[in-house]
C-alpha positions in Angstrom: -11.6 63.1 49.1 -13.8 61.9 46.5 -13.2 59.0 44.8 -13.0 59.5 41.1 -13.8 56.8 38.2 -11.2 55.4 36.1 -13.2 56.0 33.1 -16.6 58.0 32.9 -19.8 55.9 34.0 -21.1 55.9 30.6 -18.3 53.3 29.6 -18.7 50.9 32.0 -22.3 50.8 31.5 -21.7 50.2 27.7 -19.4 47.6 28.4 -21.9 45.8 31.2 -24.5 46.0 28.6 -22.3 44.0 26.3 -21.5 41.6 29.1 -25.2 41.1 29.2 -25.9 40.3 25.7 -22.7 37.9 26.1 -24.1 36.4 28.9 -27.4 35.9 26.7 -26.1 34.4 24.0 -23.9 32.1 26.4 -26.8 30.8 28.1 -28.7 29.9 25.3 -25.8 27.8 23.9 -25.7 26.1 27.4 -29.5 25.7 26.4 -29.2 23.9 23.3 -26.0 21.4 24.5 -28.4 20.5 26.9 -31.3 20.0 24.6 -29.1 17.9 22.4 -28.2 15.6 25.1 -25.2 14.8 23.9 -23.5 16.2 26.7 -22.6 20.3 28.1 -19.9 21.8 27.9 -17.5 21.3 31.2 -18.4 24.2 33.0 -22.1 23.0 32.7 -22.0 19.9 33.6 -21.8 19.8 37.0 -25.0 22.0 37.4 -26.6 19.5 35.1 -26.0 16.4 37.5 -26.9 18.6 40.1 -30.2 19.3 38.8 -30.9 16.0 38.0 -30.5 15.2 41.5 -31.7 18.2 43.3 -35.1 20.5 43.1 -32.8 22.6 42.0 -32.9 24.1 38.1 -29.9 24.2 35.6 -29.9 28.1 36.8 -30.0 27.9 40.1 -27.3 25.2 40.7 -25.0 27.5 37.9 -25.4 30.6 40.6 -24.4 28.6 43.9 -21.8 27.0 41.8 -20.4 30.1 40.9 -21.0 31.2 44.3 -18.4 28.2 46.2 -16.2 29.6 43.1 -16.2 33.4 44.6 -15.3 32.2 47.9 -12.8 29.9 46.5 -11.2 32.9 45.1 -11.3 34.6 48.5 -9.5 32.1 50.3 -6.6 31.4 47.9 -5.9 35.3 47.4 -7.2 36.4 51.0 -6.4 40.0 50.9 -5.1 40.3 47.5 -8.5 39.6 46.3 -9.9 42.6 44.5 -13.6 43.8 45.8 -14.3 44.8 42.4 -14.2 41.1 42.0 -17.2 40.9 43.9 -18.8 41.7 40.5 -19.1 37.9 39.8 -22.1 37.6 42.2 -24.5 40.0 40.1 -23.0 38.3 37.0 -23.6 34.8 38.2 -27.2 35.5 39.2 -27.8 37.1 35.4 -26.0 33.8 33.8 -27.8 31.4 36.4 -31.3 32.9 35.3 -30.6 33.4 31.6 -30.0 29.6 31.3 -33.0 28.7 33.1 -34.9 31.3 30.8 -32.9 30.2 28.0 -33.8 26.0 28.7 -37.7 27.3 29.2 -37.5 29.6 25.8 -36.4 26.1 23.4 -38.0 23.3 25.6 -41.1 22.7 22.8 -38.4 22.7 19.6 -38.0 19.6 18.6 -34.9 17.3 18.6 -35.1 14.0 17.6 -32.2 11.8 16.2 -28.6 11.9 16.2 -27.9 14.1 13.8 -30.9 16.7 14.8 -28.8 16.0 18.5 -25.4 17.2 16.9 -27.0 19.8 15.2 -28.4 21.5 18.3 -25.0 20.8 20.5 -22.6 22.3 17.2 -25.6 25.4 17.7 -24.8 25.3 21.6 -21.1 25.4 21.1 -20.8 28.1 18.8 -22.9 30.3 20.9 -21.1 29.5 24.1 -18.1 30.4 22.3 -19.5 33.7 20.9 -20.7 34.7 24.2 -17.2 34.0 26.1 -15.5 36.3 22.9 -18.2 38.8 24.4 -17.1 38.5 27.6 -13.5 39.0 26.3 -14.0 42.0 24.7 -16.4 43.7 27.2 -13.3 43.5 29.8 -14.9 44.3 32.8 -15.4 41.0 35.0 -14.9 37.5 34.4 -17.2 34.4 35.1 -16.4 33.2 38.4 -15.4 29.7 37.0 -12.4 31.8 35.1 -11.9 33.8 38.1 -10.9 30.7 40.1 -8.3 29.4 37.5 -6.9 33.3 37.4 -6.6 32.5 41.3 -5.0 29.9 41.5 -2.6 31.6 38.6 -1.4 34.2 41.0 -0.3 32.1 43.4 1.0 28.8 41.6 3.6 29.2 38.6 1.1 27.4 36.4 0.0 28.8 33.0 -3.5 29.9 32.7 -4.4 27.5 29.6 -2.6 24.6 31.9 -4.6 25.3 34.7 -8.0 25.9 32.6 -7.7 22.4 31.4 -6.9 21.0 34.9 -10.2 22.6 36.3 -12.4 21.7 34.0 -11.2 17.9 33.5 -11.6 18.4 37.1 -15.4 19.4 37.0 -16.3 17.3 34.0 -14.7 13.9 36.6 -16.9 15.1 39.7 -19.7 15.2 37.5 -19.6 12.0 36.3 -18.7 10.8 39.4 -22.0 12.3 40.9 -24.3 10.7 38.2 -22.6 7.2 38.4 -23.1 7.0 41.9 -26.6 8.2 42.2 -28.3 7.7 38.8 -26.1 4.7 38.3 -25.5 6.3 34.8 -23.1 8.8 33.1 -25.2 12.1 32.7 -24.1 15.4 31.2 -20.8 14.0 30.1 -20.9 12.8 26.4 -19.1 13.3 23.1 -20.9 16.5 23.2 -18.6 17.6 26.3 -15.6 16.3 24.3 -16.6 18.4 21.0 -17.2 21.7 23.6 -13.7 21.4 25.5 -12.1 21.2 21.9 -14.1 23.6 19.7 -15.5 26.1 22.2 -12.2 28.2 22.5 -10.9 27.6 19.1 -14.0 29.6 17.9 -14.0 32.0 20.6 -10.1 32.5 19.8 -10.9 33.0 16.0 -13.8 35.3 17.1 -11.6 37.8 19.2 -9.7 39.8 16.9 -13.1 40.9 15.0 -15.4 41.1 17.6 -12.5 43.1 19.6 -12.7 45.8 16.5 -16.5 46.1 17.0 -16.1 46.6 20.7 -13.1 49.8 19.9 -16.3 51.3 17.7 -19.0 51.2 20.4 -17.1 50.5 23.7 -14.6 53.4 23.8 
């Protein structure tokens, strides 16, 4: 018996596609928090530390972050993990290398001062939050950072917002753990990383409803 697609091919292509450009735009906001240097957002700033004490880039530490995620997921569902699920992989090696094209692509603009600083981290949050209310909308595979916190949702009676906050309080305190014990200095974790956690998915929230109209135009 042949196995038969939900929807035709051409839709899920559309809605990768948009993924992508989500995934862009993301990446590029992660680009300019870190050019600000006034902190990432929480999901970034454990890569950061890690590439400030590793060979490794931004990018590269993003996709074996995302990675440990994915097999985080595997453990806590076991076999109620979905294979399509597997879909974060391909997604996490598109994000990882779109921030380290993304850091390369702004690395000669200039940034100097505070305000120039908050004017490149407000830039970096609004298009994180953009590209996350792509993400939304496209509604074909989550980040594998969100896919962990869904995880854990199945199998704990704890509220997805609740547990969004927990995990990335919990990434944002390993960071700065990391950088205070071997840079002797906090790193990636500034009022930046404050502004992100607070405004990122107020935006992204407020960006839903008509970006979600766009997507019933082109998507369907």
């Amino acid at each position: 018996m042949k196995c038969k697609l939900k929807h035709p091919l051409r839709y899920y292509i559309k809605r990768y596609l948009f993924l992508a450009v989500g995934l862009a735009i993301m990446a590029f906001g992660v680009a300019f928090s870190i050019k600000a240097a006034l902190g990432t957002s929480p999901i970034s700033s454990l890569p950061y530390v890690v590439n400030l004490l590793t060979p490794l880039s931004v990018g590269t530490a993003t996709i074996l972050m995302h990675c440990v995620f994915i097999l985080i997921q595997i453990c806590i569902l076991r076999r109620k993990f979905q294979p399509v699920q597997l879909m974060q992989l391909p997604v996490a090696l598109v994000f990882g290398y779109l921030t380290d094209f993304g850091i390369w692509a702004i690395e000669r603009i200039p940034c100097e001062g505070y305000l120039m600083q908050w004017v490149f981290c407000v830039i970096g949050i609004v298009l994180v939050a953009v590209g996350v209310s792509f993400e939304v909308t496209a509604n074909v595979v989550v980040l594998a950072g969100e896919g962990v916190v869904l995880a854990i949702c199945q199998v704990c009676p704890i509220k997805f917002g609740t547990m969004k906050v927990i995990f990335d309080v919990s990434l944002v305190v390993i960071a700065s753990a990391l950088s205070l014990v071997f840079l002797n200095r906090l790193e990636g974790v500034r009022e930046g990383t404050v502004a992100a956690a607070l405004f990122v998915g107020t935006i992204s929230r407020q960006l839903n409803k008509p970006l979600g109209k766009l997507g019933e135009k082109i998507l369907n």
